[in-house]
C-alpha positions as CSV (number, residue, x, y, z in Angstrom):
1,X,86.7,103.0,105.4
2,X,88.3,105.5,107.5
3,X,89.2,109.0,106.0
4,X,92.6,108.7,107.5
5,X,94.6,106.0,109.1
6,X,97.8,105.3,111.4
7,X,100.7,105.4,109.2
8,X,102.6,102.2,109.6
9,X,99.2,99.9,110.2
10,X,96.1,101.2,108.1
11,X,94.2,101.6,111.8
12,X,91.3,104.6,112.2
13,X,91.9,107.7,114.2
14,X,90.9,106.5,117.7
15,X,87.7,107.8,118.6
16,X,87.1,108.0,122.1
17,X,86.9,111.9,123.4
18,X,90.4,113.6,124.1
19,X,88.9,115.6,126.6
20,X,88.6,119.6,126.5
21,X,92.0,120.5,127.2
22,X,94.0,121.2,123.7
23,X,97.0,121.8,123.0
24,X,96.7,125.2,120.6
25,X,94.2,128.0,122.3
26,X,90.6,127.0,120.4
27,X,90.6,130.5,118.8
28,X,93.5,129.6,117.2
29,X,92.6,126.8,116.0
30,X,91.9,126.7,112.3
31,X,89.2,124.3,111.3
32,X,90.6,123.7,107.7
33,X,92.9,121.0,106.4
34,X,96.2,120.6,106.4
35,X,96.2,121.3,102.5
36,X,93.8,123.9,102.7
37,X,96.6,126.0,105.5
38,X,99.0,125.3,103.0
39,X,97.3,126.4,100.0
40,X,97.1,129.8,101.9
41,X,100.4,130.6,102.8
42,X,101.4,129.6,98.8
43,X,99.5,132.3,97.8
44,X,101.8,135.9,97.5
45,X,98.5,137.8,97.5
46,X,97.6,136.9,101.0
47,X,98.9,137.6,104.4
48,X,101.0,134.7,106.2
49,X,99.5,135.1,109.5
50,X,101.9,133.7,112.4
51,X,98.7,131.4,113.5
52,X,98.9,130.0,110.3
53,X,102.4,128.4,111.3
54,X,101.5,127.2,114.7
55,X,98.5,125.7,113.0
56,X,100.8,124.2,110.0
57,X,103.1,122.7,112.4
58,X,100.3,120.9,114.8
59,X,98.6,119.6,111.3
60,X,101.6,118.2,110.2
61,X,102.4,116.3,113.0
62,X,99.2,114.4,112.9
63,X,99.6,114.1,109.4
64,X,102.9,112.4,110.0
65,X,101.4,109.7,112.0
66,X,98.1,109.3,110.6
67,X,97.9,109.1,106.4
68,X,95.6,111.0,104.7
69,X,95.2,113.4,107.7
70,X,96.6,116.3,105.4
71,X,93.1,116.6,103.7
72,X,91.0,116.0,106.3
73,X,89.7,118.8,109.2
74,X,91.1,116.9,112.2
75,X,89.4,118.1,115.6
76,X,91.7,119.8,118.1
77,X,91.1,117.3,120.7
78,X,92.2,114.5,118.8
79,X,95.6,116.6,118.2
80,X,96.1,117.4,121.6
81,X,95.6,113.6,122.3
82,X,98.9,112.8,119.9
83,X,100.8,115.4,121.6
84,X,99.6,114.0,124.8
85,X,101.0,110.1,123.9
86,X,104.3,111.3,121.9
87,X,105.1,113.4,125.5
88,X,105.3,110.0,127.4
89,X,105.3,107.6,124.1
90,X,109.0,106.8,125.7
91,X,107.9,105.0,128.6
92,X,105.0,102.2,128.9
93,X,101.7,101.9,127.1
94,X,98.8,103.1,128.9
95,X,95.4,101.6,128.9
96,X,93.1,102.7,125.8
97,X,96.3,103.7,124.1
98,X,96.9,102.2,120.1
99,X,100.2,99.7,120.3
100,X,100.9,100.6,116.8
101,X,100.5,104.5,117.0
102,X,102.9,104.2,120.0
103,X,105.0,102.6,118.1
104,X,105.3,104.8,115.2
105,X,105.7,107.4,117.3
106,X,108.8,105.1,118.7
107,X,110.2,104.7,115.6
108,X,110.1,108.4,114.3
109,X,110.9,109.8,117.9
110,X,114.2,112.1,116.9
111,X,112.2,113.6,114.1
112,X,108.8,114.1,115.6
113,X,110.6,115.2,118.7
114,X,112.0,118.3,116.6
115,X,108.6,118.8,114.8
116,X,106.7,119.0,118.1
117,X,108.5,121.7,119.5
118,X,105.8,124.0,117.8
119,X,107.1,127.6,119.1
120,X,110.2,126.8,117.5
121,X,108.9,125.0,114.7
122,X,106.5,127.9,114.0
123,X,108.9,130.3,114.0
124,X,111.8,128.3,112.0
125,X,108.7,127.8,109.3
126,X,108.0,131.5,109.0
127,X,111.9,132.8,108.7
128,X,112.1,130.0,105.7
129,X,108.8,130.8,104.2
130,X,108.7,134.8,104.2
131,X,112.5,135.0,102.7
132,X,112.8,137.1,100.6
133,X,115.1,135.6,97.4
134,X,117.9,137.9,95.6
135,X,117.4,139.0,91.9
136,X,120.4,136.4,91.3
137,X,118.6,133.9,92.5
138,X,114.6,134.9,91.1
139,X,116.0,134.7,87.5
140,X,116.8,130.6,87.4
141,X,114.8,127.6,88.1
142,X,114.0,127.5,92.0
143,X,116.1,124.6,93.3
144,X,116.1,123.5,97.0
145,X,117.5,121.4,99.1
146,X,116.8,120.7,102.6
147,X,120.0,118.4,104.5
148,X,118.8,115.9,107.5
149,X,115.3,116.3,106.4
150,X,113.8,114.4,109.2
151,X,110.0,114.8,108.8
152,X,110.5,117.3,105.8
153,X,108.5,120.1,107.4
154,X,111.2,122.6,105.8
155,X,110.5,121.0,102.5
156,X,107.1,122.4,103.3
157,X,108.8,125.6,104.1
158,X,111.0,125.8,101.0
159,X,107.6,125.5,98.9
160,X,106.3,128.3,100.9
161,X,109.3,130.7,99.8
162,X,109.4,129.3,96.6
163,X,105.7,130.0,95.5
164,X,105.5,133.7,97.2
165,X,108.6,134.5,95.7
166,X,106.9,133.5,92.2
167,X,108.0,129.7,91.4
168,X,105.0,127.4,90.1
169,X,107.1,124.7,90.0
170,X,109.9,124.6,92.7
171,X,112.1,121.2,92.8
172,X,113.3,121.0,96.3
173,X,115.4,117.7,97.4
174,X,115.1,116.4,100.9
175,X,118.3,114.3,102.7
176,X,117.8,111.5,105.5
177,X,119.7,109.2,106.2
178,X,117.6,107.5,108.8
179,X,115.8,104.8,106.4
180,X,112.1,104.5,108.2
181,X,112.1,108.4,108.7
182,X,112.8,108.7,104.9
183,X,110.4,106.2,103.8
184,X,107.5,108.1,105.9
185,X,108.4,111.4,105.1
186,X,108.9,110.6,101.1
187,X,105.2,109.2,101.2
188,X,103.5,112.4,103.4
189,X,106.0,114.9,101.1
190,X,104.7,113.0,98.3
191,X,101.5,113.4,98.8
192,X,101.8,117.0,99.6
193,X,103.5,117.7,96.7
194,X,106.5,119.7,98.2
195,X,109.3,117.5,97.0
196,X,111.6,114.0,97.4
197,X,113.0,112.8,100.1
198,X,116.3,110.3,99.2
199,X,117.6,108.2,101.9
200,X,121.5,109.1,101.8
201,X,124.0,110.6,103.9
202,X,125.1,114.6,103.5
203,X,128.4,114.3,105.3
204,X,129.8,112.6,101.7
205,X,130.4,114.6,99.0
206,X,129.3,111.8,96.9
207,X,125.6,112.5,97.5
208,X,125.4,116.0,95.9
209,X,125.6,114.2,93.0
210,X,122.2,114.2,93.2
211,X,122.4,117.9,92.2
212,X,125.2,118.1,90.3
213,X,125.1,121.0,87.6
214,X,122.3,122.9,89.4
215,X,122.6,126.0,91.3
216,X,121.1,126.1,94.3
217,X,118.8,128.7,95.5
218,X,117.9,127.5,98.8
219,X,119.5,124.8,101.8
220,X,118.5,124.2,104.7
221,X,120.5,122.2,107.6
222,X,118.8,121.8,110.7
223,X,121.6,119.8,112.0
224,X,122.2,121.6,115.0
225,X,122.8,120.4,118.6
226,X,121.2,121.1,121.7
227,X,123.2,124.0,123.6
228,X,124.6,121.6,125.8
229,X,126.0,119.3,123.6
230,X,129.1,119.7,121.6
231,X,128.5,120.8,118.6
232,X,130.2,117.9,116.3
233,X,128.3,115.8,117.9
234,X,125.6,116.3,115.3
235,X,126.8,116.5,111.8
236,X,125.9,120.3,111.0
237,X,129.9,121.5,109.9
238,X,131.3,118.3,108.0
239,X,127.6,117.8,106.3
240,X,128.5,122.2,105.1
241,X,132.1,121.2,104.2
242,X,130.8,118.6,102.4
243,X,128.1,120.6,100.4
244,X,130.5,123.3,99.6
245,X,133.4,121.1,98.4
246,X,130.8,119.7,95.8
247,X,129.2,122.8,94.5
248,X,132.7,124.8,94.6
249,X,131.5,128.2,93.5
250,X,127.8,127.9,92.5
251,X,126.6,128.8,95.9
252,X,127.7,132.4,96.1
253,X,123.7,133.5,95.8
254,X,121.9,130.5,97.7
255,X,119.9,131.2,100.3
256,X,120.7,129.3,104.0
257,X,119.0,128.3,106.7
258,X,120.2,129.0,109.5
259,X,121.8,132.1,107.9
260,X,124.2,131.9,110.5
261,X,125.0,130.0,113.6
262,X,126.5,131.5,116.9
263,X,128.9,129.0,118.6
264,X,130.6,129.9,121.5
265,X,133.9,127.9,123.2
266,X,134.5,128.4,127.1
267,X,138.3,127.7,127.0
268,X,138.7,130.3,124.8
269,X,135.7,132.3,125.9
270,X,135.0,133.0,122.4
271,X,131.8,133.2,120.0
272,X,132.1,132.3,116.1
273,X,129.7,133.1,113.8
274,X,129.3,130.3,111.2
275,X,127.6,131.7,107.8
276,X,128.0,131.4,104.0
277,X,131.3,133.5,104.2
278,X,133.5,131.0,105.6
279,X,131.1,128.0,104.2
280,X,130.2,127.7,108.1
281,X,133.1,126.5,108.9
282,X,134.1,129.3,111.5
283,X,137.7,129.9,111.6
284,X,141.0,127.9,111.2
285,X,142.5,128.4,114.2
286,X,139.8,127.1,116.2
287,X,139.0,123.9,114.1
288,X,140.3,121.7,116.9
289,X,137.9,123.5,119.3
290,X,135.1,121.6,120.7
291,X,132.5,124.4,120.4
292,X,128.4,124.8,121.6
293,X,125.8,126.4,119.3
294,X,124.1,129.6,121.4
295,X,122.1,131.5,118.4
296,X,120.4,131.7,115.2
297,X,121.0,134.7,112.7
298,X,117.3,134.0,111.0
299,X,114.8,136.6,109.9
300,X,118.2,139.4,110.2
301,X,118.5,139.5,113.5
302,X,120.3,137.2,115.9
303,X,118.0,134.5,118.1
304,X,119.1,133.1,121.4
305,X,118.2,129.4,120.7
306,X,116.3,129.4,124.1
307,X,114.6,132.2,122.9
308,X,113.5,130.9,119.7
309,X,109.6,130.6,119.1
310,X,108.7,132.9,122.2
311,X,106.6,135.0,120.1
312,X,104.3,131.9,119.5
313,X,103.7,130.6,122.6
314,X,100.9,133.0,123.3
315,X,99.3,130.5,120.7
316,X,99.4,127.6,123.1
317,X,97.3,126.8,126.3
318,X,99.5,126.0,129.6
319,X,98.7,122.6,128.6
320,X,100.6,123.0,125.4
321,X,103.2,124.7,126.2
322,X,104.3,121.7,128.9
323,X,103.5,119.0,126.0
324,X,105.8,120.1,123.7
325,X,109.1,118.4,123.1
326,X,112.0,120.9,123.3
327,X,113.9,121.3,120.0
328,X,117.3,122.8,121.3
């Protein structure tokens, strides 16, 4: 029976050789499970090394696709070969490659496409994980809640800041409203133990019922468009408006990511910063305005989302770095 199997079909790891190339530099490359990685960062009393994330976020990936891969040591190649067939899984099959691994990969694509971005997932996982939580905050139950969960990798994240910040036992609430996305994700966060994933949709204030009465110390909404899109045309402000109309006051200590996002709007030439302070909703005289997201306040500074995870490509080969989906 094999250790760990395609996700949607119960079918082995393929085993022909991936080749040398790989996707993560080899001496990067951590030769320890998923859960192992993960164990590590939990701890307070050890350093979170920024190969630690890069190696997180290439673990999890697999893991995504193939169950059971989170306690296994997975050999680099066989990595690299996912990130090889999710970089053309778009187009036709090739020969050798696993119909139903293709198809997963299909059927997952907008979330695995922001997971496999691993500069920028690396670096999104370290801002949430090394937060630092107010006193405010540290003295009640650790609640979080991460909105458009996709693969719940910052569910991951949220356990990470919850346990170095001293929570044994953090609840942390994932939202997607894509159904096969939430039923995978439930199963891998499941089995991770970093939280639930509920299929429901965060733009209706109706769905923080699932929290009602609890004060939340940390969200997440990674609901953000690409820079060349319009920013409405994801869900990131009426999915806030939302979340603050049904908390009212009882997130004046909770913890965000983004901490803030930079929009900018040509006709006006004008930048907003949306943030906790006005509920990131920006400003009422430019609520008609069709505005495009530029930056990231994370880790209190601000990040050009192009330049967002730059600090970890040194982790990746030249290979890597043109497999990688682009987040934003």
């Amino acid at each position: 029976m094999p250790l760990f199997a395609a996700a949607t079909a119960k079918r082995p790891v393929p085993t022909r050789d991936a080749g040398a190339a790989s996707v993560i530099l080899p001496e990067h490359y951590l030769r320890t499970p998923l859960t192992a990685d993960l164990d590590r960062l939990c701890d307070p009393r050890r350093p979170a090394e920024d190969v630690l994330f890069v190696n997180v976020a290439a673990k999890y990936f697999f893991a995504y696709v193939y169950e059971g891969a989170h306690r296994a040591v997975v050999p680099l190649p066989e990595i690299t070969r996912l990130f090889e067939q999710f970089s053309r899984h778009q187009s036709l099959n090739e020969d050798g490659d696993d119909v139903e691994v293709m198809n997963s990969l299909r059927q997952w694509s907008f979330a695995l496409r922001m997971l496999a971005d691993l500069p920028k997932t690396a670096h999104i996982l370290r801002s949430v994980a090394l937060r630092r939580l107010p006193p405010e905050v540290l003295e009640r139950p650790y609640v979080g809640l991460d909105i458009g969960t996709g693969t719940g990798i910052l569910m991951l994240a949220a356990r990470i800041q919850a346990r170095r910040n001293g929570f044994d036992e953090p609840e942390i609430l994932g939202l997607e409203y894509d159904r096969p996305v939430a039923e995978r994700s439930g199963r891998l966060t499941e089995d991770l133990g970093t939280g639930e994933v509920v299929f429901a949709d965060a733009r209706y204030v109706s769905t923080y019922s699932l929290i009602a009465g609890k004060d939340l110390s940390f969200v997440s909404n990674e609901t953000v468009s690409a820079t060349h899109q319009r920013l409405r045309r994801e869900h990131f402000v009426k999915i806030f408006y939302a979340l603050f109309d049904a908390c009212k006051g009882r997130l004046k200590h909770t913890v965000f990511f983004p901490e803030g996002l930079i929009v900018y709007n040509k006709e006006m030439n004008v930048s907003v910063m949306l943030s906790r302070i006005n509920g990131f909703q920006g400003t009422p005289e430019y609520e008609t305005l069709d505005f495009y997201p530029q930056g990231l306040f994370i880790e209190g500074r601000v990040v050009p989302l192009h330049q967002l995870g730059e600090e970890f490509l040194p982790y990746l080969t030249q290979m890597g770095r043109s497999l990688i989906s682009r987040r934003w």
